[in-house]
C-alpha positions as CSV (number, residue, x, y, z in Angstrom):
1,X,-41.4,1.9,21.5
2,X,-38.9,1.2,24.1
3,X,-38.3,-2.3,23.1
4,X,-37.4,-1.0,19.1
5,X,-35.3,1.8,20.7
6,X,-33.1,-1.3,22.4
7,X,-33.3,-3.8,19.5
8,X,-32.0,-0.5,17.4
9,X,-28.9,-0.1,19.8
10,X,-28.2,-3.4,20.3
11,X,-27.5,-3.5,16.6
12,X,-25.7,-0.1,16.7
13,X,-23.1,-1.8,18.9
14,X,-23.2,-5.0,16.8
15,X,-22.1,-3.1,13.7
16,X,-19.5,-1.4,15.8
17,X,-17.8,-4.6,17.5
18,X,-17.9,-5.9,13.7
19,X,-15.7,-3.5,12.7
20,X,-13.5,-3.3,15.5
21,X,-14.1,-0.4,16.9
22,X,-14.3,1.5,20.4
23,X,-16.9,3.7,21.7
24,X,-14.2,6.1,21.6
25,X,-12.9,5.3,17.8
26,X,-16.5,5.3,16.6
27,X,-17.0,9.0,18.1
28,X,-14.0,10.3,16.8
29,X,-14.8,8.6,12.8
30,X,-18.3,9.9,13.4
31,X,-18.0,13.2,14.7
32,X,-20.3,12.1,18.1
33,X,-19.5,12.1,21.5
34,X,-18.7,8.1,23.0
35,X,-20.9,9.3,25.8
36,X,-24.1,9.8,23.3
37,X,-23.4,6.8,20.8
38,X,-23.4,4.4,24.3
39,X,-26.7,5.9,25.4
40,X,-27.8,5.1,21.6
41,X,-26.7,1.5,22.1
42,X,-27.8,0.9,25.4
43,X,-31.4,2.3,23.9
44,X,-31.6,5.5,26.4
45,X,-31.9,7.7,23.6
46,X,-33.4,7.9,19.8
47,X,-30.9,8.8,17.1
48,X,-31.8,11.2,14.4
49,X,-31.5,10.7,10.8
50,X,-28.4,13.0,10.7
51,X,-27.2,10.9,13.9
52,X,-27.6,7.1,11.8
53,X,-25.8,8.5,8.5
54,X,-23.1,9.7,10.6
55,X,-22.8,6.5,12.5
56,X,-23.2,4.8,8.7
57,X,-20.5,6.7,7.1
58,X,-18.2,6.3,10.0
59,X,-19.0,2.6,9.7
60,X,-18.7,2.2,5.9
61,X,-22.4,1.2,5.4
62,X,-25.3,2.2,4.3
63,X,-28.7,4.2,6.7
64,X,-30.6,0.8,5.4
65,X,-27.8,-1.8,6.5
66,X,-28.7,-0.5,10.2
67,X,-31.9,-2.2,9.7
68,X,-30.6,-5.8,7.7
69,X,-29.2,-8.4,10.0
70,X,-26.2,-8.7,8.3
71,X,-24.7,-5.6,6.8
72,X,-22.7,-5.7,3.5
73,X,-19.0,-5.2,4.3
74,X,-18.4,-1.8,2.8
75,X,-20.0,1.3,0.7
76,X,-18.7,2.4,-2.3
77,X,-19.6,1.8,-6.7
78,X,-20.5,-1.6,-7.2
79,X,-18.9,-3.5,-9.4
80,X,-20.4,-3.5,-13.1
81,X,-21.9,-6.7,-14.6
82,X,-20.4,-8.0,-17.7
83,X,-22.5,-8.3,-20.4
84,X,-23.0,-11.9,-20.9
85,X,-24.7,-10.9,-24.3
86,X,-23.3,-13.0,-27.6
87,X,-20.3,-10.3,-29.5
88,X,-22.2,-11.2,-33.0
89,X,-19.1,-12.8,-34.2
């Protein structure tokens, strides 16, 4: 369990350093203490579900992106697919 606990942190701080920001910028967008979101990433401590979509939302992504190796850049409406269908003209 340990080693999933570290491989989970590790990609916490990933996502973080991807976006550019400090422990301390990441606590203040997310409502945690710096102090508990380095014990996440250094794999001290399990986050919560409540603890990951805050984390998520503070770093525009989605609870599931935590867990994809490469996270899409943003969350928000994707964009609608044309309808490629023939007008009938």
């Amino acid at each position: 369990m340990k080693r999933e606990q570290e491989r989970l942190g590790a990609r916490l701080r990933a996502i973080r350093v991807e976006r550019g920001l400090t422990l301390e910028g990441a606590g203040e967008k997310s409502g945690l203490h710096d102090g508990y979101i380095g014990r996440l990433e250094r794999g001290i401590i399990n986050p919560t579900l409540a603890v990951l979509v805050a984390l998520a939302k503070a770093y525009r992504i989605s609870v599931d992106d935590v867990f994809r190796d490469h996270p899409r850049q943003s969350v928000g409406p994707r964009p609608r697919k044309k309808n490629l269908a023939p007008s009938g003209e």
